[in-house]
C-alpha positions in Angstrom: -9.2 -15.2 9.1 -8.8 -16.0 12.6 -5.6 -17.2 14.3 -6.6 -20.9 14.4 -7.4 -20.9 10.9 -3.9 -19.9 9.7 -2.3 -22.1 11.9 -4.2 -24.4 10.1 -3.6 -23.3 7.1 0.5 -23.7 7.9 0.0 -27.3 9.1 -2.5 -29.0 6.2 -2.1 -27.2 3.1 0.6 -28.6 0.8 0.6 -25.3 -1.9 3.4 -22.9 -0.8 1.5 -20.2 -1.9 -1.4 -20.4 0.4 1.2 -20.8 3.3 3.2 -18.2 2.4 -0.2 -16.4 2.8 -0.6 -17.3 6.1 2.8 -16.6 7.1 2.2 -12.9 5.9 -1.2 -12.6 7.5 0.3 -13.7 10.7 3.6 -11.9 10.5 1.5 -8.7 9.8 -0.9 -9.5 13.4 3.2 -9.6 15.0 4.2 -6.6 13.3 0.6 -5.0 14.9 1.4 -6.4 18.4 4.9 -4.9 17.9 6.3 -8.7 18.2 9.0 -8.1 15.9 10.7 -11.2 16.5 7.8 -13.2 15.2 6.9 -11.1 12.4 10.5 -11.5 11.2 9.8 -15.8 11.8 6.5 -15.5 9.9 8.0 -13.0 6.9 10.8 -14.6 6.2 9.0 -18.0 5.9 6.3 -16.0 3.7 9.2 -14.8 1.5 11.0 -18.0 0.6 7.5 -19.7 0.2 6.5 -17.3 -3.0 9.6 -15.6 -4.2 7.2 -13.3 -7.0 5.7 -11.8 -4.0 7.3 -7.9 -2.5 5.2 -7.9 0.6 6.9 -10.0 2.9 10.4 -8.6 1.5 9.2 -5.0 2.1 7.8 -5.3 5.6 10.6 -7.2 6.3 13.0 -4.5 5.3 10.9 -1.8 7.6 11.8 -4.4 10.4 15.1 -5.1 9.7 17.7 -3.9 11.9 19.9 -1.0 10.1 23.7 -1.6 10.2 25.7 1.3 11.5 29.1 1.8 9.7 32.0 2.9 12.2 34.0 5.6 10.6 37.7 4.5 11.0 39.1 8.1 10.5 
């Protein structure tokens, strides 16, 4: 589906689930093009859309910035 149509898809459809869709399809296009900033936009609004699917939760976890622990000894 092409950009256009997802953007679309975001701004007419009323079912969460077909806009979580489109969230994912477009946060995976970012995640291509190495935008991580909106792939994280697009995932995150993918995730609290449909909260039975993994996807946007696991690519989201690949993306996620990994906390260091200071050792205070």
């Amino acid at each position: 589906m092409s950009q256009s149509a997802l953007v679309a898809v975001l701004l007419e459809e009323p079912d969460p689930v077909h806009r979580s869709r489109a969230h994912l399809a477009l946060g995976q296009r970012a995640l291509e093009q190495k935008n991580l900033q909106a792939a994280r936009e697009h995932l995150e609004e993918a995730a609290d859309l449909d909260p039975t699917d993994e996807t946007p939760r696991k690519l989201l976890s690949r993306i996620q910035p990994r906390r260091r622990f200071l050792s205070l000894f």
